[in-house]
ZARO-232152 format. One record per residue (C-alpha): y, z, x; chain; residue in one letter. Coordinates in Angstrom, 3 decimals. Layout:
N
Y; Z; X; A; A .
...
END
This chain:
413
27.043; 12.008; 38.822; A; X .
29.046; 11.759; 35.934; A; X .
27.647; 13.504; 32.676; A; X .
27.261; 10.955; 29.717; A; X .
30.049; 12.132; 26.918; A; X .
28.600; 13.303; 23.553; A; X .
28.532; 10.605; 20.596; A; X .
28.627; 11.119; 17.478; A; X .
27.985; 9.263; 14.106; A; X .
28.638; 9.923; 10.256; A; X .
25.765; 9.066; 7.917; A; X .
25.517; 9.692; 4.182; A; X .
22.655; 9.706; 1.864; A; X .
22.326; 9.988; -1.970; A; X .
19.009; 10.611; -3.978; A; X .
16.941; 13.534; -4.820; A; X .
17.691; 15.521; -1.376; A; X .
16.447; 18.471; -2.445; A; X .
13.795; 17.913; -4.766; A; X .
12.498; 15.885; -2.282; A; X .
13.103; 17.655; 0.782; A; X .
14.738; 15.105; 2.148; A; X .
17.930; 17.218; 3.123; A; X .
15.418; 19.707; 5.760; A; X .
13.961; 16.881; 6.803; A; X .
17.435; 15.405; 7.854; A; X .
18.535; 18.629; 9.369; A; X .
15.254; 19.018; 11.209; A; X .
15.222; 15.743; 12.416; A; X .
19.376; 16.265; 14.315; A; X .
17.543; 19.557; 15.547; A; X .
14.250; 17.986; 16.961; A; X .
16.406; 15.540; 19.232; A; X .
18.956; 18.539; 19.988; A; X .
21.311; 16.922; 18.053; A; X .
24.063; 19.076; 16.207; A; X .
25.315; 18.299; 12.617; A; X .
28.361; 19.292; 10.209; A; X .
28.236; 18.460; 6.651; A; X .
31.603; 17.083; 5.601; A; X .
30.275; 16.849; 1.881; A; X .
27.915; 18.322; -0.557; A; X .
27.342; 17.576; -4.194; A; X .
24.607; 18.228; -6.255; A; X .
23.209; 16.535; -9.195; A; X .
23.387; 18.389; -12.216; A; X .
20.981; 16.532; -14.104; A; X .
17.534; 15.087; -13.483; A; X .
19.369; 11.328; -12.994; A; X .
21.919; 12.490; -11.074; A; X .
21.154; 12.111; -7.647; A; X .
22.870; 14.137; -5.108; A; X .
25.141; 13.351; -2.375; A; X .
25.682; 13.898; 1.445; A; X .
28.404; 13.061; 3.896; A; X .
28.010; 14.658; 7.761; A; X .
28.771; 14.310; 10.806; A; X .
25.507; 13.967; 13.514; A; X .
26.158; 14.193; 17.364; A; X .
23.749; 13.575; 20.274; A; X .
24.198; 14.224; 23.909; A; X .
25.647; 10.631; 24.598; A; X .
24.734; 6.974; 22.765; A; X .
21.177; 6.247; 23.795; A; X .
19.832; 9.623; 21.993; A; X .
22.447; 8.907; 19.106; A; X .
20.753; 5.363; 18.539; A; X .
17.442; 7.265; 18.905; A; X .
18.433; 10.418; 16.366; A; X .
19.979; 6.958; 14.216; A; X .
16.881; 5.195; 13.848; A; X .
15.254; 8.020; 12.663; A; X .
17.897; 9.202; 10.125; A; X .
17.905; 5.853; 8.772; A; X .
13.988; 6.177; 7.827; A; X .
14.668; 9.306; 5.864; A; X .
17.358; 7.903; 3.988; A; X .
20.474; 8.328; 5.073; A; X .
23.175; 4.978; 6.211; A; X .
25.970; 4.538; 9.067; A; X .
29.229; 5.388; 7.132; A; X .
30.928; 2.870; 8.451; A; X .
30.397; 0.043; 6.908; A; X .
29.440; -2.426; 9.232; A; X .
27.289; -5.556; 8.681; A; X .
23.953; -5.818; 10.076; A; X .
23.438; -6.421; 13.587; A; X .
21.578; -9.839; 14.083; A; X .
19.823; -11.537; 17.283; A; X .
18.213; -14.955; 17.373; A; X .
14.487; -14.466; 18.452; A; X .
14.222; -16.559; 21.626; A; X .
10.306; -17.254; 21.686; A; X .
7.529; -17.532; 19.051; A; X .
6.277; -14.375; 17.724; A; X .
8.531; -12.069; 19.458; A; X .
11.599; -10.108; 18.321; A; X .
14.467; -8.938; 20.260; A; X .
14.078; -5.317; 22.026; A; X .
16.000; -3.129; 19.490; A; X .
14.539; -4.756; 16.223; A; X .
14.356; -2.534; 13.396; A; X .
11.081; -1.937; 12.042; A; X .
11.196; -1.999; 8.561; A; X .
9.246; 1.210; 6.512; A; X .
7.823; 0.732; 2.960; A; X .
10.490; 1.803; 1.276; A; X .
13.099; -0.173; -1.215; A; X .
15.772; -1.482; 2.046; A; X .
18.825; -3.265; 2.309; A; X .
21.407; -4.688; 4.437; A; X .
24.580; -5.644; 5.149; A; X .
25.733; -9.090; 5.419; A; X .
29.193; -10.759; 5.078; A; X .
30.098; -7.969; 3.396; A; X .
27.377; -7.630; 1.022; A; X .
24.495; -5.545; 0.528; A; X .
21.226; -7.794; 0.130; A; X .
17.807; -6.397; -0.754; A; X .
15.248; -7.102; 1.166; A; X .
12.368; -9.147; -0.377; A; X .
8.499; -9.029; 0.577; A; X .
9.328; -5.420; 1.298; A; X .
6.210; -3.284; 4.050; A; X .
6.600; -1.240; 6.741; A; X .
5.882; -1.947; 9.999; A; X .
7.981; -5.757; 9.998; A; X .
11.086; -7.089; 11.118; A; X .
13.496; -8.278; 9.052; A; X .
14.892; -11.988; 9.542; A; X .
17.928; -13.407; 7.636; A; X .
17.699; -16.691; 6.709; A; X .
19.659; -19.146; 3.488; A; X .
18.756; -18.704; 0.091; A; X .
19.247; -20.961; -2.858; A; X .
22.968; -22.201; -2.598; A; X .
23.253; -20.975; 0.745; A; X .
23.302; -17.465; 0.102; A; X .
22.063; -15.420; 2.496; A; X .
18.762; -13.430; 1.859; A; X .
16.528; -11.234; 4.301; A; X .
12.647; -10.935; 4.303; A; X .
10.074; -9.320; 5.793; A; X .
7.981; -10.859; 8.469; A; X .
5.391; -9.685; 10.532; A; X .
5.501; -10.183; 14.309; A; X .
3.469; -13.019; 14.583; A; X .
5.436; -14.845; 12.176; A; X .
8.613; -14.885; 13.800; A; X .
9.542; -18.678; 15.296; A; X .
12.364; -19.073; 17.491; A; X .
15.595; -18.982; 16.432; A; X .
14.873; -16.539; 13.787; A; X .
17.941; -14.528; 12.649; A; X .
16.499; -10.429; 13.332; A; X .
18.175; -7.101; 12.366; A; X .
18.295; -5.308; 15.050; A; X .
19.780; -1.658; 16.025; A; X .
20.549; 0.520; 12.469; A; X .
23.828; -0.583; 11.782; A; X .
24.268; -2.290; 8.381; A; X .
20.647; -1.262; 7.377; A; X .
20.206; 0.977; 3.798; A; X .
16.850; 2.753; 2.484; A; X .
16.328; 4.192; -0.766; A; X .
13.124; 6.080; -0.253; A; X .
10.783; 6.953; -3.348; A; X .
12.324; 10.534; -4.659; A; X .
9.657; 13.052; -6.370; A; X .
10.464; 13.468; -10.116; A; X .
12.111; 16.611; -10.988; A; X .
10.492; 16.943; -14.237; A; X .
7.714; 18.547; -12.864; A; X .
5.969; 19.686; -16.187; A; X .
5.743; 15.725; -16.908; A; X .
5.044; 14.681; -14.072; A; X .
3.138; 17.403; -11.434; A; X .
-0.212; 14.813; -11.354; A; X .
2.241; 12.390; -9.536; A; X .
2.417; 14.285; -6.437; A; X .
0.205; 13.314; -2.836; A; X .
-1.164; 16.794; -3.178; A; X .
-5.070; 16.447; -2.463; A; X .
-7.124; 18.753; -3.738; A; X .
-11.360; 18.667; -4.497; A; X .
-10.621; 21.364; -7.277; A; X .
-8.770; 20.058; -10.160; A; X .
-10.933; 18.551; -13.193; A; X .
-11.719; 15.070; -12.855; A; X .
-11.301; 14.353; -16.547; A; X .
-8.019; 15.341; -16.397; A; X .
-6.801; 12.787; -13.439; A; X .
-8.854; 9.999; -14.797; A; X .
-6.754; 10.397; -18.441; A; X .
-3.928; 10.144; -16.820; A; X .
-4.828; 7.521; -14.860; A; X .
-5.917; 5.366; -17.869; A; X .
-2.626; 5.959; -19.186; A; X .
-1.233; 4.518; -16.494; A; X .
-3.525; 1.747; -16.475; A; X .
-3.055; 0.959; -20.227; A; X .
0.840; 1.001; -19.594; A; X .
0.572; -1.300; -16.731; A; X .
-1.111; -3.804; -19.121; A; X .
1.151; -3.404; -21.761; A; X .
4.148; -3.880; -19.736; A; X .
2.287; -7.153; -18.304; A; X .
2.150; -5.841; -15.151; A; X .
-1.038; -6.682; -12.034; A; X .
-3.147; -4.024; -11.161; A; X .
-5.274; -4.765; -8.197; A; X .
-8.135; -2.775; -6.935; A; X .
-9.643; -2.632; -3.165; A; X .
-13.302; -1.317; -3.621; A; X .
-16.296; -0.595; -1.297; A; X .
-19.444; -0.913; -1.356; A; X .
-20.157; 2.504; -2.797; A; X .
-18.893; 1.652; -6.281; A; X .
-22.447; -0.117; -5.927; A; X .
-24.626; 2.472; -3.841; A; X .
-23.504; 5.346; -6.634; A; X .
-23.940; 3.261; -9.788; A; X .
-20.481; 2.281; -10.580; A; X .
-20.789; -1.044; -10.654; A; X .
-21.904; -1.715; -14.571; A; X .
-18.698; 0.598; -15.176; A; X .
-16.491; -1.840; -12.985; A; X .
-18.359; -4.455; -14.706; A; X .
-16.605; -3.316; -17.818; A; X .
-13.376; -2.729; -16.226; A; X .
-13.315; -6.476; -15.676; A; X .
-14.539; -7.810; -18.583; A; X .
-11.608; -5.503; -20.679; A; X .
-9.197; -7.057; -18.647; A; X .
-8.184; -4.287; -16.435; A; X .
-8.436; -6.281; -13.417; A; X .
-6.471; -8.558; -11.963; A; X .
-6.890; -8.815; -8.287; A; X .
-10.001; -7.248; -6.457; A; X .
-9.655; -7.257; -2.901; A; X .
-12.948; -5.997; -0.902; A; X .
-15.013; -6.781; 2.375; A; X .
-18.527; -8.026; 2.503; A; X .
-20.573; -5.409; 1.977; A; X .
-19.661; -4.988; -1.504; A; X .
-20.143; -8.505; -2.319; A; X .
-23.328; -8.649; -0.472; A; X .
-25.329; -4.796; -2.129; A; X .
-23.548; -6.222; -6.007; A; X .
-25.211; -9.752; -5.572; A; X .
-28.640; -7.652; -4.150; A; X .
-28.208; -5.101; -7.275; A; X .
-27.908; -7.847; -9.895; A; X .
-30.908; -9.919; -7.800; A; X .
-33.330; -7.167; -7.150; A; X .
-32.533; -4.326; -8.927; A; X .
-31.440; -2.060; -5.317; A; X .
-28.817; -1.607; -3.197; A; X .
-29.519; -0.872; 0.610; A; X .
-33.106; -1.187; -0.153; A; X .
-32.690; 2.063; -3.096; A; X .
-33.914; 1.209; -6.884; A; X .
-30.669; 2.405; -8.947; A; X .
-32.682; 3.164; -11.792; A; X .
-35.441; 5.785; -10.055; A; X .
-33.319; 6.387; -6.986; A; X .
-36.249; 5.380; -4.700; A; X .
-36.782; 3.344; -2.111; A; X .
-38.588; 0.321; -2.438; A; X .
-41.290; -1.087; -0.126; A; X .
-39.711; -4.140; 1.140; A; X .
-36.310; -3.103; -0.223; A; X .
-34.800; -3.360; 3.369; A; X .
-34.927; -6.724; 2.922; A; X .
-33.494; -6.759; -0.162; A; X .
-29.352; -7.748; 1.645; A; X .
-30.498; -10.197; 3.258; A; X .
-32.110; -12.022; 0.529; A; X .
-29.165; -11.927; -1.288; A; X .
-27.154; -13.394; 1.269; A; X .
-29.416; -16.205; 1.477; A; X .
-29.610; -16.796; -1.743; A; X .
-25.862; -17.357; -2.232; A; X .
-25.634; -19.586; 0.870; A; X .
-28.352; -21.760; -0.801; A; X .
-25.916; -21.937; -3.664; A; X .
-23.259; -22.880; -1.737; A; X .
-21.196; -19.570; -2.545; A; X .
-20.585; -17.306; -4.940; A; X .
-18.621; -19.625; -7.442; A; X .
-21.703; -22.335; -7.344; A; X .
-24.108; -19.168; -7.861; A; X .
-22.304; -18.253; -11.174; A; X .
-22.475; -21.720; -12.214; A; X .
-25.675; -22.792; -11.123; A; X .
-27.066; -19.482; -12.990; A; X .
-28.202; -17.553; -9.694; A; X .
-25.918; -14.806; -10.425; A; X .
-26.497; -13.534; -13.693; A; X .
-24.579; -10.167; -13.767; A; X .
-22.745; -8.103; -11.596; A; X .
-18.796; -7.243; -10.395; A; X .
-18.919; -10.556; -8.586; A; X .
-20.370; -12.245; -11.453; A; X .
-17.502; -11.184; -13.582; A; X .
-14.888; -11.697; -11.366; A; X .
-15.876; -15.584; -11.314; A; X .
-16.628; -15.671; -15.277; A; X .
-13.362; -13.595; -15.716; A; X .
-10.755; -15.932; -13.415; A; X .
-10.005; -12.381; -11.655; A; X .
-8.699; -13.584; -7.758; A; X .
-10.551; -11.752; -5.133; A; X .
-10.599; -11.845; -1.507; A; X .
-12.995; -11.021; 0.782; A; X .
-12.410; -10.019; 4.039; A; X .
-15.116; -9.793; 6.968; A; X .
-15.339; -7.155; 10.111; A; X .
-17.627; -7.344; 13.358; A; X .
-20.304; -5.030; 11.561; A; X .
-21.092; -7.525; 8.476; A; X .
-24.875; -9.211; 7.888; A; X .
-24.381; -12.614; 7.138; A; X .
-21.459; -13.272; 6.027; A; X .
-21.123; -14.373; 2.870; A; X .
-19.161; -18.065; 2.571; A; X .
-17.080; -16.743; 0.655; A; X .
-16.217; -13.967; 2.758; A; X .
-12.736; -14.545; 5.249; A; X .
-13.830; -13.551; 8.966; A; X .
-10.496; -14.873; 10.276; A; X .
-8.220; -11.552; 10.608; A; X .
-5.078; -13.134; 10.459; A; X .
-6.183; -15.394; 7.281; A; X .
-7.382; -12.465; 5.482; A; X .
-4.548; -10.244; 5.492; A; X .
-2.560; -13.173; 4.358; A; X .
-4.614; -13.806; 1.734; A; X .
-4.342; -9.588; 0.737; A; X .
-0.814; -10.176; 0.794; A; X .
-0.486; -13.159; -1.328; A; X .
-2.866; -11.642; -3.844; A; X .
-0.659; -8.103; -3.920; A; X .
2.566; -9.911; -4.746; A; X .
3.555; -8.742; -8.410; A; X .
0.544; -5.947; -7.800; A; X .
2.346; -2.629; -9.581; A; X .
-1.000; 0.062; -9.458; A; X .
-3.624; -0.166; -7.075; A; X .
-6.511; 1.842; -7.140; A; X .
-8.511; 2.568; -3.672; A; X .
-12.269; 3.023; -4.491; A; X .
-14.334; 4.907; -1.544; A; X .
-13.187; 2.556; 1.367; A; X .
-10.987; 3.833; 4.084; A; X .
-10.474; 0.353; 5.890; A; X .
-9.407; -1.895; 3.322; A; X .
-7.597; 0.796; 1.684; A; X .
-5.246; 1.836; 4.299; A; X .
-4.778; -1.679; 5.258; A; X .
-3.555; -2.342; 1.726; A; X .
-1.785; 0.820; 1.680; A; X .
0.027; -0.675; 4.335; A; X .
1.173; -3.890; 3.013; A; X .
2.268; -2.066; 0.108; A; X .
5.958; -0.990; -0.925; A; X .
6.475; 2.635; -1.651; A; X .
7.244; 2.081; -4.900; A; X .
3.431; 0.481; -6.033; A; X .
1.375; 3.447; -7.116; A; X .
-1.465; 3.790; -5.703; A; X .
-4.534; 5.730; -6.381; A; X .
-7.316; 6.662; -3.614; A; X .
-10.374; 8.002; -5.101; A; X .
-12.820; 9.146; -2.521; A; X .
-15.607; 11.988; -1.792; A; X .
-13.940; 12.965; 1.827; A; X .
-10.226; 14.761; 1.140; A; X .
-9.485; 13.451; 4.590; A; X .
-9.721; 9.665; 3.317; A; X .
-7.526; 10.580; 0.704; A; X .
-5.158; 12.701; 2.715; A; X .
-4.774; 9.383; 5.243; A; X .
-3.800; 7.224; 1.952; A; X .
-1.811; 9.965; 0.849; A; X .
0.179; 10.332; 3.745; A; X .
1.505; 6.391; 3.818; A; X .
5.085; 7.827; 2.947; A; X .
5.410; 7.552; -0.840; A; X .
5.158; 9.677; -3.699; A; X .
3.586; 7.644; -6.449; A; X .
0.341; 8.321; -4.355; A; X .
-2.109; 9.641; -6.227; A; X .
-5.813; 11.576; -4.708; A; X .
-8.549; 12.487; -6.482; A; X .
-11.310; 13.715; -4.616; A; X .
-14.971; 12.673; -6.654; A; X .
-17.643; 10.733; -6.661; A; X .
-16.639; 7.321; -7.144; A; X .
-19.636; 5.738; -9.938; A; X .
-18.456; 8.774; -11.730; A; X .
-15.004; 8.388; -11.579; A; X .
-15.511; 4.840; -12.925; A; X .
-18.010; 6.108; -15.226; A; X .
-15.086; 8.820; -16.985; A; X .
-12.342; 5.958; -15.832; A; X .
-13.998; 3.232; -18.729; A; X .
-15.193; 6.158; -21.153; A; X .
-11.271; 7.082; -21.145; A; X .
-9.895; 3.463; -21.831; A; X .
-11.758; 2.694; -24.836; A; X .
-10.417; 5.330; -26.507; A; X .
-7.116; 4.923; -28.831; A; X .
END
């Protein structure tokens, strides 16, 4: 038998390499698939805007395990230097893509085509990317999740033709060490949650969306009169949830618990089990949660706000929820169109105490939206963390008094 011949490839990359380890990761990943490398050229940036630069030459034991050692290269940063367009395939069936699809990351990507780099819009990781005519029959590539696809679809397949520009840590790290994924239970709160307000009022100022994805906790801990005023100050645009923090807000502003627990004494009340499901009937008697508000059922409370407010929210159900509420989505597929739709223009999200919703977000989310996870378990916060972008941000607390410092902090200055 034959032996396959070596292949080999040249890639380049530009960015912060080092400051963001990017450059080990490359060489590790040409090692980890017994690859061999050569660097043909080196420069590095002199200032903090000047990125650095890398030309070199990758080779893999024949062309399979170059396409393989390719496709990972490509994630980390680094492009085919030969510049070829993109590689396209027609899909030939409903909601399936050709074998070698690429499957996009979160990252800012583009690609080739006739000749011209386009940037791909709707930008998420784990889609394909179909090509399809723009205004004045330009072409322009999107983002599309598997079940999407129709046939005839134009796909990128293979890595050819495909560029990332992956979120580089700053290197003024005086200015900027609290934007790092580093986790840790032992820094002061008050110090994350200032600079989180500052990001928060700058967001505003700037007119961007910020969007927050909260559990039920923010309710069960006591957070929710500080959310309330989160709201009502205008600090939230888009709050994206599931049912059971609907459901123990409506039985808090109703009854006074949540889960059946007074919030004022901590105790439980006789009877208080109850309490939920109460609620829930109560807003299906309404006919909703926008009736309730209007009809005067629902007097106070996040969800309360959100209607009196105008703030969008979506609701989406799982198999473990009592009731649900009407307004709550139980059709999968619905609901994480509907977080998608509400996340477009989104530039900070904040993750309050729900690992579900939050990494499900943190999914549909392009590297470049910061996003804050604030959670009691580090390992919540690690998962978040670890969703391949540095503009994460963890802080390990209580959430009601996180929120509790978070609306102290913005009405000062």
């Amino acid at each position: 038998m034959t032996p396959s011949q070596p292949a080999t490839e040249v890639v380049e990359a530009e960015g912060h390499l080092i400051d963001s380890q990017l450059m080990n990761a490359m060489f590790d990943t040409v090692v980890r698939h017994d690859g061999a490398f050569e660097v043909l050229e080196f420069r590095i940036g002199r200032t903090n805007d000047e990125p650095s630069f890398v030309s070199m030459r990758v080779t893999a034991s024949g062309t399979p395990a170059l396409d393989s050692l390719l496709a990972e290269l490509v994630t980390l940063g680094c492009r085919v230097a030969r510049a070829e367009n993109a590689h396209v395939v027609p899909a030939d069936r409903d909601g399936c893509a050709p074998e070698d699809f690429y499957s996009t990351t979160n990252h800012q990507t583009s690609v080739r085509l006739n000749g011209q780099w386009v940037t791909v819009e709707r930008q998420r990781m784990d889609a394909v990317i179909v090509v399809e005519k723009g205004a004045g029959g330009t072409d322009r590539a999107v983002c599309r999740k598997l079940r999407e696809i129709r046939k005839g679809d134009a796909i990128v397949c293979g890595v050819h033709g495909i560029k990332i520009v992956p979120e580089f840590q700053a290197r003024d790290r005086l200015g900027f060490a609290f934007m790092s994924n580093e986790v840790s239970s032992e820094r002061r709160v008050e110090v994350g949650v200032a600079r989180i307000a500052d990001m928060m009022r700058a967001a505003k100022k700037a007119g961007d969306r910020i969007a927050f994805v909260a559990g039920p906790v923010v309710v069960h801990t006591g957070g929710g009169s500080y959310f309330c005023e989160l709201i009502r100050n205008g600090y939230v645009d888009v709050l994206l949830a599931g049912n059971a923090l609907a459901v123990h807000d409506v039985e808090q502003a109703l009854y006074g618990t949540s889960l059946g627990v007074d919030l004022e004494t901590g105790r439980a009340i006789e009877g208080g089990h109850r309490h939920h499901m109460r609620a829930i009937n109560a807003i299906y008697r309404a006919g909703g949660l926008r009736k309730a508000v209007e009809s005067g059922v629902l007097k106070s409370g996040v969800m309360y706000e959100c209607v009196k407010r105008n703030v969008d929210f979506v609701l989406a159900g799982s198999i473990r929820d009592d009731g649900p509420l009407p307004d709550t989505i139980m059709n999968l597929v619905e609901a994480q169109d509907r977080y998608t739709a509400a996340l477009q223009g989104v530039k900070l999200v904040l993750v309050l105490s729900t690992m579900l919703h939050g990494i499900g977000v943190g999914n549909m989310l392009p590297a470049w939206v910061r996003l804050v996870c604030v959670d009691i378990n580090p390992a919540v916060v690690t998962k978040l963390a670890d969703r391949g972008s540095s503009q994460t941000i963890g802080v390990v607390t209580d959430v009601g008094g996180f929120l509790h410092h978070l609306a102290g902090a913005l009405k000062e200055n």
